[in-house]
N, CA and C atoms as a LAMMPS dump frame, in Angstrom:
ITEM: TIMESTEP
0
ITEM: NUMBER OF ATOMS
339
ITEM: BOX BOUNDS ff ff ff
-5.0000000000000000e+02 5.0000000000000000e+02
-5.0000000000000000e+02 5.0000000000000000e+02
-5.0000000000000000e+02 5.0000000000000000e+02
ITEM: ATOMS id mol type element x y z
1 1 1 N -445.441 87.508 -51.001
2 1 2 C -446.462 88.147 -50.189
3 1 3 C -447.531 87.133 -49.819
4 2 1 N -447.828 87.432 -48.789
5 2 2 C -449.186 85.955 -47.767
6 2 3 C -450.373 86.95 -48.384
7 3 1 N -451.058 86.295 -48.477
8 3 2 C -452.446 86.917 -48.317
9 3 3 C -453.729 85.811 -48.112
10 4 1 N -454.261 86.274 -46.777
11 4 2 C -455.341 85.235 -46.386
12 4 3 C -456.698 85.963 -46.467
13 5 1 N -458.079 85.155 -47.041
14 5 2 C -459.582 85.492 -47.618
15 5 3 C -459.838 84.724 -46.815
16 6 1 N -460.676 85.604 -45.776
17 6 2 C -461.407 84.6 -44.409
18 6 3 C -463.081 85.124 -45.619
19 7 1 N -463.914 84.175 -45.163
20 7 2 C -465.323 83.818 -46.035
21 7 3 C -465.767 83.124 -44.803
22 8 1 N -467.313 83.117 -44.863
23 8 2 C -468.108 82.222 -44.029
24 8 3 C -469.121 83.006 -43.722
25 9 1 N -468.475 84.444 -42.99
26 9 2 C -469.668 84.65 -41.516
27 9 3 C -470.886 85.506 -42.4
28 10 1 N -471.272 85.551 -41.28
29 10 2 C -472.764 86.122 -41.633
30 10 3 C -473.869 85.975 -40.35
31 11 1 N -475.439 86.366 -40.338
32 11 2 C -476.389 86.587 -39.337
33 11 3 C -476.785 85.441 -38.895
34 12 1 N -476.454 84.928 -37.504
35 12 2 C -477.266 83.403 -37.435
36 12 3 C -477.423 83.804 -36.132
37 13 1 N -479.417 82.632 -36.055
38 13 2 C -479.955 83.267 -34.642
39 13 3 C -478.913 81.911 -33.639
40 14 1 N -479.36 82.279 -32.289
41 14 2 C -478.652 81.567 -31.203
42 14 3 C -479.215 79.924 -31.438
43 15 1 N -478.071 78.829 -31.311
44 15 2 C -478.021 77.652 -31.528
45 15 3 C -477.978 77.724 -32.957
46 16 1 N -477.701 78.405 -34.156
47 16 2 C -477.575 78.179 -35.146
48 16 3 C -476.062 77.356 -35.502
49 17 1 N -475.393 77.614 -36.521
50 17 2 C -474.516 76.967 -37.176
51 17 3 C -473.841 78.027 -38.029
52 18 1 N -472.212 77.906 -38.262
53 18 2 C -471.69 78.596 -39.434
54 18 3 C -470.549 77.996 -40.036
55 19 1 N -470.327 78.032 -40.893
56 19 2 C -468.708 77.417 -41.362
57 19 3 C -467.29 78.412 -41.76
58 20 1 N -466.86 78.696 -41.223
59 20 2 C -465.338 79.978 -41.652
60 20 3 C -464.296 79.335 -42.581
61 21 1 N -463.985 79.959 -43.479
62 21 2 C -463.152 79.396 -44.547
63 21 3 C -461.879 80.849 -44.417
64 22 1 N -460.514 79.866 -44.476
65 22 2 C -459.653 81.259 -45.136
66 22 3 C -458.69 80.295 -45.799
67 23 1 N -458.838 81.182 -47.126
68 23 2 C -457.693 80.849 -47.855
69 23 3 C -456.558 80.939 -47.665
70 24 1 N -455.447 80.6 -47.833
71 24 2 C -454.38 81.282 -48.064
72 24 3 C -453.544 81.208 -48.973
73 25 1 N -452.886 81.924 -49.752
74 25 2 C -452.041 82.077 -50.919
75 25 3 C -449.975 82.084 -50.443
76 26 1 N -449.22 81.712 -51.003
77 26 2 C -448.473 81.536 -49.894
78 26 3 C -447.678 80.707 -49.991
79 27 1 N -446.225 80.211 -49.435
80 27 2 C -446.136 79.065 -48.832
81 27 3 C -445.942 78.888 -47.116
82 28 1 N -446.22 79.745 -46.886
83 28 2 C -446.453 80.142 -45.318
84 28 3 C -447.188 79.193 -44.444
85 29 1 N -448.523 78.902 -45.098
86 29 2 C -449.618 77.916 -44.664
87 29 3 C -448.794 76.356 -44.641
88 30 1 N -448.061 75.774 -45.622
89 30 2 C -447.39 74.818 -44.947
90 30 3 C -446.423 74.322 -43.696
91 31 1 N -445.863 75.644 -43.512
92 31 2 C -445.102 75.229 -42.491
93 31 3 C -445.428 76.607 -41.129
94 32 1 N -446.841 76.479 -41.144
95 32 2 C -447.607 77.149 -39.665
96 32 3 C -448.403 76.995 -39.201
97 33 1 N -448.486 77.284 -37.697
98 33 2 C -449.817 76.965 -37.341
99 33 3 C -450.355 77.687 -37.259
100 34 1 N -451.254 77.586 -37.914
101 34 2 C -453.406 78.446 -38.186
102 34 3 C -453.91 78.575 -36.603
103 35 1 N -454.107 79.8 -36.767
104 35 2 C -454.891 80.339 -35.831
105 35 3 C -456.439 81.179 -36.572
106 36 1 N -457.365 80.811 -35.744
107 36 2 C -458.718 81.865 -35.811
108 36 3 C -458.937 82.813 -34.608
109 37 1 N -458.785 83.966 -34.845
110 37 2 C -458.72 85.148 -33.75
111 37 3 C -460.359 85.301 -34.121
112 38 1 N -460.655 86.187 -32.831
113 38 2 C -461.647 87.095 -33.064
114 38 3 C -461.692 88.087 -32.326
115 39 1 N -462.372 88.775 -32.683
116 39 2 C -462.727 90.437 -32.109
117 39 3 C -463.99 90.735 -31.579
118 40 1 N -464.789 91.035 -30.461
119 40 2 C -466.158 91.325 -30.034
120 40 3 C -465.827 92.625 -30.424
121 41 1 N -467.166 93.266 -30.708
122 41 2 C -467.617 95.349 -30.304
123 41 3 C -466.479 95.658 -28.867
124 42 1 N -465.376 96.574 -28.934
125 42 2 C -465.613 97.027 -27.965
126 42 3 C -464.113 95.965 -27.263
127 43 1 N -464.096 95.295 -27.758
128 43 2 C -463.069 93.795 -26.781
129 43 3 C -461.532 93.775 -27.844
130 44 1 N -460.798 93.198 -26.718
131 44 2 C -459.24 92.789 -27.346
132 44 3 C -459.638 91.848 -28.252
133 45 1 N -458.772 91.732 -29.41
134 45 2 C -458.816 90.547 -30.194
135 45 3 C -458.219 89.477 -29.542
136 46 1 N -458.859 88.102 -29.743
137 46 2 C -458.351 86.981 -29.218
138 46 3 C -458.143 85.711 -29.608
139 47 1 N -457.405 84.762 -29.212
140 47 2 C -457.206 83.354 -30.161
141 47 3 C -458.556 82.127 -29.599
142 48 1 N -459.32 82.2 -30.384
143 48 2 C -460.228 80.639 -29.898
144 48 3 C -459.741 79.528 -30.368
145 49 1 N -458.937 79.566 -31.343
146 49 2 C -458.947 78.011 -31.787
147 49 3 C -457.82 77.913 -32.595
148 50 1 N -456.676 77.07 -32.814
149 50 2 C -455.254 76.446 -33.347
150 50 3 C -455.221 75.346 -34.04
151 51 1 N -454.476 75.208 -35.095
152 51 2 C -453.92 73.179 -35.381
153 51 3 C -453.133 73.666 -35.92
154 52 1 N -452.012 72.819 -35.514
155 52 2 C -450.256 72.877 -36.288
156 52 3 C -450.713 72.285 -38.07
157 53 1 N -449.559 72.401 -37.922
158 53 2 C -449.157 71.314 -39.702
159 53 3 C -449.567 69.714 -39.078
160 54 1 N -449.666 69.185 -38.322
161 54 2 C -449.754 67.792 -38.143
162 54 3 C -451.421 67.646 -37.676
163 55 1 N -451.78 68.826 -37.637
164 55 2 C -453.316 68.3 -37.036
165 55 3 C -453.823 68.923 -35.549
166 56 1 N -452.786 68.713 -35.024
167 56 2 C -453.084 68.998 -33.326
168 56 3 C -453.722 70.611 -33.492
169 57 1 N -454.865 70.168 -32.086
170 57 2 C -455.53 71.211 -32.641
171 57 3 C -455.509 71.735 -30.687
172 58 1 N -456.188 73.145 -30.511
173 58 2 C -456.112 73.315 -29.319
174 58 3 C -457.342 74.711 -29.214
175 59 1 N -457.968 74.83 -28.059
176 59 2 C -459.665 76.09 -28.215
177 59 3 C -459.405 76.645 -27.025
178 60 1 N -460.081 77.604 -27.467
179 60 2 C -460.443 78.59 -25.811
180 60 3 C -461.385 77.831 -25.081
181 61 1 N -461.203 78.014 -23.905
182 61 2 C -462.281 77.164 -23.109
183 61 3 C -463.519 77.643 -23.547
184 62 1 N -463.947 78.764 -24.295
185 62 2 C -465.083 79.349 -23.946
186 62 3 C -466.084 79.011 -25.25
187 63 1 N -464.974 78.214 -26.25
188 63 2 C -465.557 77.32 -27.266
189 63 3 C -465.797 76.11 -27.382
190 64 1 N -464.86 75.527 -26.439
191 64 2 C -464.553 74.14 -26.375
192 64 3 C -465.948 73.263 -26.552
193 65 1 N -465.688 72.04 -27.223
194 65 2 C -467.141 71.381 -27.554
195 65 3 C -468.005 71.739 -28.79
196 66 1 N -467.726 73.64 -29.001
197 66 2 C -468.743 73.938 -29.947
198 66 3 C -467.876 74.231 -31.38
199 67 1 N -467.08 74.536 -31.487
200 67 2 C -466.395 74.894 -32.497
201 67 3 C -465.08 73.677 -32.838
202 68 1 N -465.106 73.663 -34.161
203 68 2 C -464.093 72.719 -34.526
204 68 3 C -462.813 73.232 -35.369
205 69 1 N -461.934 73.155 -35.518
206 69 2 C -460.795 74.074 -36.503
207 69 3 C -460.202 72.661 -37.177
208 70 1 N -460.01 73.026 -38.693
209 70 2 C -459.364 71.821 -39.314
210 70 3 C -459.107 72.653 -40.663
211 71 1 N -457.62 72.009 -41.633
212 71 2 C -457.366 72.345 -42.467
213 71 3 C -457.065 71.619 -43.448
214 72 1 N -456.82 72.146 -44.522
215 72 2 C -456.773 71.532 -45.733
216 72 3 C -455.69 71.943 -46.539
217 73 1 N -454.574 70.918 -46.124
218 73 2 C -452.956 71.634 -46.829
219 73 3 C -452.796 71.548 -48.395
220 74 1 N -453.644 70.506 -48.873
221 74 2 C -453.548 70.599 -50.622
222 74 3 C -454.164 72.05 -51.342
223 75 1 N -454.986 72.11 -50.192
224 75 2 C -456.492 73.837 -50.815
225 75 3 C -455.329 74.452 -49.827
226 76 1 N -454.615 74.698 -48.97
227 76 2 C -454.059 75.906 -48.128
228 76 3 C -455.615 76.904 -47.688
229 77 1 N -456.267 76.041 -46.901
230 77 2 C -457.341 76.315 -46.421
231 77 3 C -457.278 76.003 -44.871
232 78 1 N -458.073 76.895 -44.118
233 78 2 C -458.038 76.407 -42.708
234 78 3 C -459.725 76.71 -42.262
235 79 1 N -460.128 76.388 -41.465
236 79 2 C -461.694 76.257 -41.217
237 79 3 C -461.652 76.405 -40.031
238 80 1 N -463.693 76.776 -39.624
239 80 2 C -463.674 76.792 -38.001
240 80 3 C -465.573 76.48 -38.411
241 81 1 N -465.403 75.457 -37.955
242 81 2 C -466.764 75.044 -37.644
243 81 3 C -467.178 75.531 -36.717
244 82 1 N -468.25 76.325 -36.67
245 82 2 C -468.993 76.403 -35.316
246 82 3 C -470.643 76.778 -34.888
247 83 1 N -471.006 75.362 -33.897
248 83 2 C -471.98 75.213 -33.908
249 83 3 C -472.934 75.881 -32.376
250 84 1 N -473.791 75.459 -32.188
251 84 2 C -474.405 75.855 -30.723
252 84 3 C -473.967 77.618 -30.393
253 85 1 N -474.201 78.449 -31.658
254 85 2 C -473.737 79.678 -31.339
255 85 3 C -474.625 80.667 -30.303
256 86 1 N -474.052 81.305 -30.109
257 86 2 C -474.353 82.264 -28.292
258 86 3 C -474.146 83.764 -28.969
259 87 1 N -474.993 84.985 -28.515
260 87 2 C -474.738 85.918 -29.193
261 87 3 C -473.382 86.479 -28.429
262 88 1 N -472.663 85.711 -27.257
263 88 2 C -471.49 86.032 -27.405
264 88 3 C -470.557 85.809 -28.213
265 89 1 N -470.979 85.411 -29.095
266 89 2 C -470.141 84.507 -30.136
267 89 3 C -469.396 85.795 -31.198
268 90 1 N -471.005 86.7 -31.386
269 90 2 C -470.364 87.912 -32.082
270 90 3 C -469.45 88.525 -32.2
271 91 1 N -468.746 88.924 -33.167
272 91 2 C -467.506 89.231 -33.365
273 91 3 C -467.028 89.345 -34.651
274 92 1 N -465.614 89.943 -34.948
275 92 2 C -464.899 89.845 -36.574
276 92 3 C -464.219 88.391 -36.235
277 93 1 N -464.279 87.747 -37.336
278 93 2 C -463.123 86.536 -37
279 93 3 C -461.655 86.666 -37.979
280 94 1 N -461.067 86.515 -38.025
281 94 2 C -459.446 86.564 -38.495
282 94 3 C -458.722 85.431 -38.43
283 95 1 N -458.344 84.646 -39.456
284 95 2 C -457.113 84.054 -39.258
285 95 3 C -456.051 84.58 -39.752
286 96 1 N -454.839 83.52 -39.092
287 96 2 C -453.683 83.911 -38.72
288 96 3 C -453.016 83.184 -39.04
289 97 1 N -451.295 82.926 -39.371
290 97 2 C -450.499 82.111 -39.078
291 97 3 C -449.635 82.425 -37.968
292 98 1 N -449.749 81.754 -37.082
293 98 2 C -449.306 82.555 -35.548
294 98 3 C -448.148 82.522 -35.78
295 99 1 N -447.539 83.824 -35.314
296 99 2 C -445.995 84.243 -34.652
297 99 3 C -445.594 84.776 -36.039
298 100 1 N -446.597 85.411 -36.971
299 100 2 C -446.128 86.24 -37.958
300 100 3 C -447.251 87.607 -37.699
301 101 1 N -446.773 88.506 -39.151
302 101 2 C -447.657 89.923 -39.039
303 101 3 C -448.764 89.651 -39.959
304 102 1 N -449.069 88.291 -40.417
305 102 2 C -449.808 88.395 -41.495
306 102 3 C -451.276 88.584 -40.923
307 103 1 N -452.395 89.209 -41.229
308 103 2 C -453.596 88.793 -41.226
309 103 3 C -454.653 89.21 -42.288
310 104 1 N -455.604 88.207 -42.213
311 104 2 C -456.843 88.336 -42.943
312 104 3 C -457.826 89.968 -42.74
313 105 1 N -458.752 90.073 -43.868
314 105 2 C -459.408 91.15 -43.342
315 105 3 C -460.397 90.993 -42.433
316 106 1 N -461.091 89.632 -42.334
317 106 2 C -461.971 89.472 -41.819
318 106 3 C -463.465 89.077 -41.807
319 107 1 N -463.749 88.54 -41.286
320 107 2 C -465.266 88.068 -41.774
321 107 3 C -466.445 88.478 -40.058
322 108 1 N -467.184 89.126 -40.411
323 108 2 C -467.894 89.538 -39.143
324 108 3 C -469.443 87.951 -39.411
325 109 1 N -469.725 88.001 -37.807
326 109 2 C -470.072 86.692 -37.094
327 109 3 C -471.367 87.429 -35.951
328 110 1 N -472.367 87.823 -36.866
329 110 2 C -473.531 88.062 -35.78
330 110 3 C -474.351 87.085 -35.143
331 111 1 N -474.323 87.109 -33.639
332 111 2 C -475.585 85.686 -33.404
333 111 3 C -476.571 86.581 -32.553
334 112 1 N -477.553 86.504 -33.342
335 112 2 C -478.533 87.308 -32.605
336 112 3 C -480.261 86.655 -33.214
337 113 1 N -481.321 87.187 -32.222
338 113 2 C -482.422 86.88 -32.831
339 113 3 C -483.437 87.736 -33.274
């Protein structure tokens, strides 16, 4: 059984900073690529940000520049830096190992002032 602990979010005003952590338990996390979804109030869930097993990483345009995704295959950890936040930013965030059913519960991501 997978089971991924997304950690991080929390209240930050606009231009603040946050760091997203998800664990994962598993051997799933070695051989997939990590995805960070998110969810606005109200909106489809969606993919902002990717990196395979080798690193390559890939963002929604609508992050690009501000957010960073990187992992950590010894911890089976995957991350999402993200900085210069916008209260569009708000949302649940979720990772994933794409092209499976697994997901996290979630970590909610307020940017407001």
């Amino acid at each position: 059984q997978v089971q991924l602990v997304e950690s991080g979010g929390g209240l930050v005003q606009p231009g603040g900073s946050l760091r997203l952590s998800c664990a994962a338990s598993g051997s799933i996390f070695s051989i997939r690529t990590m995805g960070w979804h998110r969810q606005p109030p109200g909106k489809q869930r969606e993919l902002v940000a990717s990196i395979t097993t080798g690193g390559s990483t890939n963002y929604a345009d609508s992050v690009k520049g501000r957010f960073t995704i990187s992992r950590d295959n010894v911890k089976n950890t995957v991350y999402l830096q993200m900085n210069s936040l916008k209260p569009e930013d708000t949302a649940v965030y979720y990772c994933h190992p794409l092209l499976t059913r697994f997901w996290g519960q979630g970590t909610q991501v307020t940017v407001s002032s």
